[in-house]
N, C-alpha and C positions, 0 to 999 in steps of 0.2 A: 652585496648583500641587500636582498630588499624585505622589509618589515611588513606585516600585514595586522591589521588585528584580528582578534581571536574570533573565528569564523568567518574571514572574508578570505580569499586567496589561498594559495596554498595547495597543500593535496587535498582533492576532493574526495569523502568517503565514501566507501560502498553503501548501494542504495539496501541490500539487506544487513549488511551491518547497524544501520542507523534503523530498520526495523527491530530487529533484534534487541538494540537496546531501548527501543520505545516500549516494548513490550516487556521486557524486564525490569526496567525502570518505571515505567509508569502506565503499566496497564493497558496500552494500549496497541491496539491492533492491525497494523496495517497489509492489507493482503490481497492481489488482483485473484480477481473471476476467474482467468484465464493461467494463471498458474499450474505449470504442468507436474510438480510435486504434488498434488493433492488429487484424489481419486475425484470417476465423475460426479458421486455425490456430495463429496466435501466442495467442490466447486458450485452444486448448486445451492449447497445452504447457503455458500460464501452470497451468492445471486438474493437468494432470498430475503436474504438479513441487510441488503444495502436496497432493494427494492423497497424493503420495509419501513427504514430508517431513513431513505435520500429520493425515494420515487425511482422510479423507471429512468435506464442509462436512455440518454440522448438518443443513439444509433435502433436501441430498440423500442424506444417509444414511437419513432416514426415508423417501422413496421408493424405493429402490431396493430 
């Protein structure tokens, strides 16, 4: 039997799981651009609202 503490080792949880409950619990929102649930306009506010807030993603600041 080996011991872990509480958030180290273990099963690891699902990465929308752990979304899920950020945003029920605390408001918060985590969501890729590229997300194929979400039509193409909810993908580009997604684009717009993190341009707004974080600047231009890396990969497209060099093309542009």
């Amino acid at each position: 039997m080996r011991w872990h503490p509480k958030g180290y080792g273990g099963q690891r949880r699902d990465p929308d799981e752990v979304k899920r409950e950020g945003w029920r619990e605390q408001g918060v929102l985590a969501v890729s651009a590229d997300d194929v649930r979400l039509t193409w306009p909810e993908r580009e506010l997604v684009r717009q609202l993190g341009e707004r807030l974080y600047g231009k993603r890396e990969r497209e600041a060099r093309h542009g």
